[in-house]
N, C-alpha and C positions, 0 to 999 in steps of 0.2 A: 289645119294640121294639129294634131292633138299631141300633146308633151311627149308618149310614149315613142313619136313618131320622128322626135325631133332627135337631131344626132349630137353627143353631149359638144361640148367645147372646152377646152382647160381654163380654171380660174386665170383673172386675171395677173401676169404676170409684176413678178416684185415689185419691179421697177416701175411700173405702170401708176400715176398719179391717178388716175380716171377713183380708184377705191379709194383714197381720202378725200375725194369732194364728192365720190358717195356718202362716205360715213360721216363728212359734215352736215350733209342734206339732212338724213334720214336722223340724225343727232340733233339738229335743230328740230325737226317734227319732233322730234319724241319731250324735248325741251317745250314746244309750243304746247304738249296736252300736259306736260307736267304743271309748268305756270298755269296753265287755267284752272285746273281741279284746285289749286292753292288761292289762285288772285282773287276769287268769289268772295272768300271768306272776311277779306279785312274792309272790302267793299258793302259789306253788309248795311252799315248805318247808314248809310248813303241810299241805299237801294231802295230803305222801308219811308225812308225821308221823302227820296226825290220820287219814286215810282209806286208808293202810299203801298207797298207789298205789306201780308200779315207775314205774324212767324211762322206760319203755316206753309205760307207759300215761300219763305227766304230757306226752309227746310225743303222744300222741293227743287228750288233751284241751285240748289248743292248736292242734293240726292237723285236728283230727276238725272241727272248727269251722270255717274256713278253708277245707277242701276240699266239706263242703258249702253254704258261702256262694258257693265259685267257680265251682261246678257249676249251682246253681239261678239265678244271678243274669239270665242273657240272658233266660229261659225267665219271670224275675221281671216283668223289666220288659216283655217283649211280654204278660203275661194282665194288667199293667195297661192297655194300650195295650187291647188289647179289651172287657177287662170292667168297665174304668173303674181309673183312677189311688187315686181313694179307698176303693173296697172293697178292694181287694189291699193297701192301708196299715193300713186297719183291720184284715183278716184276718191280715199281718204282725205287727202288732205286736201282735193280740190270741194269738197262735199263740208269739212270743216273749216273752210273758210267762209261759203256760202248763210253756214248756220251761226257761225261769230257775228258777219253783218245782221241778221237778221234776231240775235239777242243783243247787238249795238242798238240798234233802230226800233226796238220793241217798243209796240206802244201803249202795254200797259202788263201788269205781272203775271197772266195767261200767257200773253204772247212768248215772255222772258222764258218761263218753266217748257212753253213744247219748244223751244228754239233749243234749250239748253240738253232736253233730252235728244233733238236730231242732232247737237251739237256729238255729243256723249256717243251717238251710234255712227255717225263716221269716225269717229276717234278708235272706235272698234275696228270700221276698215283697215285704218291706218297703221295703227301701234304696234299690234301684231308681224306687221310687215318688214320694224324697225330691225328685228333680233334676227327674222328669217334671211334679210338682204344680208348684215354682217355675217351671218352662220355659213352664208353660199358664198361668199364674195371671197372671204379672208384664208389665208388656208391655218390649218390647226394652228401654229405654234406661233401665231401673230393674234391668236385668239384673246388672250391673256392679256394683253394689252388692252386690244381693243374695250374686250368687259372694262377694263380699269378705269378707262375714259366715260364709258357708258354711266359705271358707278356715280363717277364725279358727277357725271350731266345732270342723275340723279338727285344726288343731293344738294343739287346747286339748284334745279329748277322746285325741289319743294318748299324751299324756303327765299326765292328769288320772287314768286308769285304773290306773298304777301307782303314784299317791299314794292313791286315797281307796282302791286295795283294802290298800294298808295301815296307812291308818288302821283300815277296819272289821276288818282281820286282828289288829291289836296289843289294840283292844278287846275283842275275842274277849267281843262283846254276847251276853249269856244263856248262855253258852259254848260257842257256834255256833263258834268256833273260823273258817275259812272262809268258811264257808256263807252271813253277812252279805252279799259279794261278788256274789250271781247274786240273792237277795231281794231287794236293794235293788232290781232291777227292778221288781218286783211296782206299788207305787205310782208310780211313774211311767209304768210300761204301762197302767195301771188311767185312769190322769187324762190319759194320750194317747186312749184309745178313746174313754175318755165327749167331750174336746174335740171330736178330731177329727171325731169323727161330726156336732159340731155346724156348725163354723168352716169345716173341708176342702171345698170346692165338685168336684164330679166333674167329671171332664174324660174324657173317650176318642180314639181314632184316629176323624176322621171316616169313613171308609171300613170297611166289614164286613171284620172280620178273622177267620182261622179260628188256630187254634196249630196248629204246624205241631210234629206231636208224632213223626214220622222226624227233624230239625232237633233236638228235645228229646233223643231216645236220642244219637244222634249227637253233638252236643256235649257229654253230661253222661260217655260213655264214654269219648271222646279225652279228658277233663279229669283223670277219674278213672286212665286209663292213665297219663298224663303224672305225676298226681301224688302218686296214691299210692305207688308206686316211690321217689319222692324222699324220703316219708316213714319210710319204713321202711327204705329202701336200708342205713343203719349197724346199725340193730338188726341185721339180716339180714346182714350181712355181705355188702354190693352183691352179689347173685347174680346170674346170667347170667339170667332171665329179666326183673327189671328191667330193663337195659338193651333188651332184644326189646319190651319193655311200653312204654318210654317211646319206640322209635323205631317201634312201630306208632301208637303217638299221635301222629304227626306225618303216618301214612297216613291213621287215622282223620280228623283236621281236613281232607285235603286234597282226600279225600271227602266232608266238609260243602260244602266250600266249592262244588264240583263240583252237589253235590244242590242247591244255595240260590239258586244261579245260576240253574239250571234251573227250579226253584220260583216265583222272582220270576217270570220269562218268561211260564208258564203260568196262578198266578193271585194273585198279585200281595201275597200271604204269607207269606213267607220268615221264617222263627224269626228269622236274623241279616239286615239288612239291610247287603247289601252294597256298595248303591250309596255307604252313608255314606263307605264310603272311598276315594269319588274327592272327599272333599272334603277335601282338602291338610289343612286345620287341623287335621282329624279324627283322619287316617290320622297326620299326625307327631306330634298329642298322644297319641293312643294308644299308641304308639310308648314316646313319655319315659315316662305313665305305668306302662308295664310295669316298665321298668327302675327306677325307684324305686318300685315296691313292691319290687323284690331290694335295694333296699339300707333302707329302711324292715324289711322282714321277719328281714332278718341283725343291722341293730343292735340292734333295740328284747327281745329274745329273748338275745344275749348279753351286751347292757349289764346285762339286772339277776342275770342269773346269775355275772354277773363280781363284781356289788356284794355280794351273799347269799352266794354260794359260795366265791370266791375271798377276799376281803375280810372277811368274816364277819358285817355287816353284817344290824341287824336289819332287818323288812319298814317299818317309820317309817323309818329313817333312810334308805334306798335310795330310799322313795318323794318325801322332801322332796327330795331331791338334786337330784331333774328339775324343782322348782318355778321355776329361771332359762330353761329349757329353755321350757319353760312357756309363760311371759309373752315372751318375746324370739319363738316363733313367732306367737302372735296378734297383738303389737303390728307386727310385719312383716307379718303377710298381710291387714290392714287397711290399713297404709300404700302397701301393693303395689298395691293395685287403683285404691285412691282416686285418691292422688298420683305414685305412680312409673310405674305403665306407660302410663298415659297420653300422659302427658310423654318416654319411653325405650322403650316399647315391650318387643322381645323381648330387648333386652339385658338387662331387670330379671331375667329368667326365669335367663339365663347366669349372671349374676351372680351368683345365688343357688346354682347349682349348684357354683359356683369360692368362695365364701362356707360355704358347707359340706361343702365337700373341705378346706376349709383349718381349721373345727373339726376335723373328723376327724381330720387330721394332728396335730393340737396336743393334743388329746388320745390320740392315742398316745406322744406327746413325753411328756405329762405322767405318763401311764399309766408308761412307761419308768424313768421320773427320779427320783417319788416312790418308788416300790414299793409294798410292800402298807402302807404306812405313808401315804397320800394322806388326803389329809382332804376332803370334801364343797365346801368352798371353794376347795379348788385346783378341782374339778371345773366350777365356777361359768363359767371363761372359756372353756373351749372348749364348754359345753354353750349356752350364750350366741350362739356366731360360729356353732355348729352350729342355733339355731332362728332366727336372723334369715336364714341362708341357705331351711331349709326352708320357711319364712314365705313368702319373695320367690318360692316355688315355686306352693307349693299354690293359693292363693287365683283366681291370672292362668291359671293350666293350665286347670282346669276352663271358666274363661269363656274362652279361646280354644280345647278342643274343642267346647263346643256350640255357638258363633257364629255358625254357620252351618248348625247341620242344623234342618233343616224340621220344624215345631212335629210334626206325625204321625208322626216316628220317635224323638221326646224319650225313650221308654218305651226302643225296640231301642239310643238311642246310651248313654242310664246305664245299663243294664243292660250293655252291652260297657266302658264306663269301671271301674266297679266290677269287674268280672268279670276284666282283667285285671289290674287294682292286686290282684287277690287271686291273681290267677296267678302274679304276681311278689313276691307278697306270700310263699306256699308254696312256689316257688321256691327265695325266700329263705333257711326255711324248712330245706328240703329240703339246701341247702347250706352251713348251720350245721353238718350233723355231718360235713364236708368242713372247714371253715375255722376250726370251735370245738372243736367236738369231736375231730375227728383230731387235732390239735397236742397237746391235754390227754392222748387214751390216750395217745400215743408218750412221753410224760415221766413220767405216775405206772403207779406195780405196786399190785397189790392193798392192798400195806401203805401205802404211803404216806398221810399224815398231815400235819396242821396247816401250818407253812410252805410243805411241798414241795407242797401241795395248792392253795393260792392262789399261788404262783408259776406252778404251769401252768396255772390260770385266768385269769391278767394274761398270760402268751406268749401264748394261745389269745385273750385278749382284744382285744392289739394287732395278731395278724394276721389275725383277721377285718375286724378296721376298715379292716384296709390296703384289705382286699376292697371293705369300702365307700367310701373313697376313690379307688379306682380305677372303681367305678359309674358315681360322681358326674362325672367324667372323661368316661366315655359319653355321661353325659347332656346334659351340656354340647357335645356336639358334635351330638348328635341335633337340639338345639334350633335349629341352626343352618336346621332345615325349619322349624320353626315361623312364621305371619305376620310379620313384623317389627314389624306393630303390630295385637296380639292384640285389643285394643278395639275399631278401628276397624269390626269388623265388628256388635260390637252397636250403635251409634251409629246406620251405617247402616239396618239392619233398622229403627231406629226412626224413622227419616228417610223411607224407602220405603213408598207404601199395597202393602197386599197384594194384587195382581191375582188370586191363585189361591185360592180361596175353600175349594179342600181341604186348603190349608197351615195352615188357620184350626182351635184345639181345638175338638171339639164339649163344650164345659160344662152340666153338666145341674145344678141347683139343686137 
């Protein structure tokens, strides 16, 4: 029976518990890919140690993941929109538990890099699935909340990942060395499929959808043009045909867009829905979100290479350092949603943006001042100004892109939210060895040693931040498209009956 076919059913009623231990599930997965993309990083020294990886390959097993997350993710959320929200979550998460074990158990740094990319493409299944299950589940004006919680998960699991992977790394449990890091998946993927399968209520596109699999080659090739080049670019010594690589990426996309147009027209399943972006909130959140993932992807990648490498710094002591970082973004992106934007609107969003430009600054101030001699509690007050800002970001962003797009494209608008946060995420990414890396070759020679070696890890550290202070800058101007009161539109959704009976999830029990 095909979705079109199926007769709708009403959200689940208020009262009904069944949608918070949905949105606990689906809040934990999105929590599990969050901690991963983070807990790799401070694992690093451990990785080139115990499993003799180059930095060639410790750059592919951060990126090989990332670039298949950014590629599968539209293609994620539209086979939820067809063949249901909850099997694609459960085939996700059951498919990234499978590829954890098997970067736990890798047995040697080939193995680690393709585990971490099938890792990265069920994460694609899944993630997607996360926004679509709340978008159908919740009705409008429990929305607001719900983002508010999402926020917090947010900024709790990016900076949660480079504490507990070094907790489990210093433990060095049975003397897994690493390995602790990608297993810890294992039971928590294990106790999402058995929940979900029971709690997770299926939702689909009321209307029969097909995939629109010219749409799939087409975006996963422009993605791949664009960013594998970025990847490799310093290994490689930026050769002439990156460059040709990354601006036939820009032909490739403009031939999507061209074929999607034409696809909607004739029958009315377009892989990207492109109508979303005549919808202002959409097109300018989309927008901000690109741009902070480039600045998310550049700090969180040379902050703990600065703390490990430069610094000398064991993997505990780098990972507690973020615990103010921590708590100062979930107690902001709680307070953001609830109390401030309501009240302020999109100034809260700016605000945050000028709130963490101004961390930034202070910690290169401090970076500067101390030297390699800084202690973890000088670190304390700009990684503080730095999560109350990112706080005031994340939580309002996401509920003011989806506020307005029509419950049957929930699937195509997270899967493009995601998809570009990780575009700019590898971006990022990509221009680390431009802003990190280039500063550090140009100061040390092969000999170089102990001082000279954490001195050009702090120069390389405070002019990539500059980078990211000057992001932040962008972002803040970008926002100036955003609603001025990003709320108001979920309110009203919940205020208006629905006249259009195809805007309604078809949910199947």
């Amino acid at each position: 029976m095909t979705s079109s076919e199926t007769s709708p059913t009403p959200q689940p009623a208020p009262g009904d518990r069944r949608r918070w231990f949905a949105l606990a599930i689906v809040m934990t997965a999105a929590f599990m890919d969050l901690v991963d993309v983070t807990i790799v990083n401070i694992a690093i020294p451990s990785i080139q140690r115990e499993a003799g990886a180059s930095f060639s390959q410790i750059q592919w097993i951060t990126a090989g993941y990332a670039l298949a997350f950014a590629a599968g993710l539209i293609t994620g959320g539209r086979l939820g929109d067809i063949h249901g929200r909850k099997r694609l979550f459960l085939i996700g998460i059951g498919g990234f538990t499978v590829a954890s074990a098997l970067c736990g158990f890798a047995a040697n740094p080939e193995m680690l890099v393709a585990s971490r990319i099938l890792q990265g493409a069920m994460a694609a299944l899944m993630v997607p699935q996360v926004l679509s299950i709340v978008h159908a589940t919740f009705p409008a004006h429990e929305r607001g909340k719900v983002f508010g919680l999402f926020g917090a998960v947010v900024g709790l699991g990016a900076v949660t990942g480079p504490l507990l992977g070094a907790l489990l790394t210093e433990w060095n449990l049975f003397g897994l060395e690493w390995r602790p890091i990608f297993l810890i998946n294992l039971p928590v993927g294990i106790a999402g499929l058995i929940l979900g399968s029971r709690y997770i209520t299926e939702s689909k596109a009321p209307k029969a959808l097909k995939l629109d699999l010219v749409g799939v080659a087409l975006v996963t090739l422009g993605l791949l043009m664009l960013l594998y080049p970025l990847t490799r670019g310093r290994e490689l010594g930026w050769p002439l045909w990156g460059y040709v690589s990354m601006a036939g990426a820009l032909v490739v996309l403009a031939v999507l867009v061209a074929y999607e147009r034409r696809k909607a027209g004739r029958d009315g399943s377009p892989l990207v829905e492109l109508s979303l972006f005549k919808v202002k909130s959409f097109a300018a959140g989309i927008a901000v979100q690109t741009v902070f993932g480039v600045a998310l992807g550049i700090f969180f990648l040379v902050w703990t290479m600065y703390m490990q490498f430069g610094l000398g710094w064991s993997p505990l002591k780098a990972g507690l350092t973020g615990i103010p970082f921590s708590i100062a973004v979930s107690v902001a992106a709680g307070m953001s949603v609830q109390a401030l934007v309501p009240r302020f609107g999109r100034k809260v969003l700016q605000a945050g943006a000028l709130v963490m430009a101004l961390g930034v600054l202070l910690y290169i101030w401090e970076s500067d001042h101390y030297g390699l001699s800084i202690a973890p509690w000088q670190m304390a007050l700009p990684l503080i100004v730095m999560g109350v800002g990112m706080g005031l970001i994340v939580a309002p962003l996401t509920d003011a892109i989806l506020s307005e797009v029509p419950r049957e494209h929930s699937g195509s608008a997270s899967g493009l939210i995601n998809t570009v946060q990780q575009m700019g995420n590898a971006l990022g990414l990509g221009l680390v060895s431009v802003v990190f890396f280039g500063v550090i070759d140009d100061q040390l020679t092969e000999s170089a040693q102990g001082p000279a070696v954490g001195a050009a890890f702090a120069d390389g550290f405070q002019h990539a931040l500059g980078w990211v202070a000057a992001v932040m800058a962008v972002i803040f101007l970008l926002m100036f498209a955003l609603p001025k009161r990003p709320g108001q539109h979920v309110e009203g959704a919940a205020q208006e009956p629905s006249s259009a009976p195809e805007k309604e999830p078809v949910l199947v029990p």
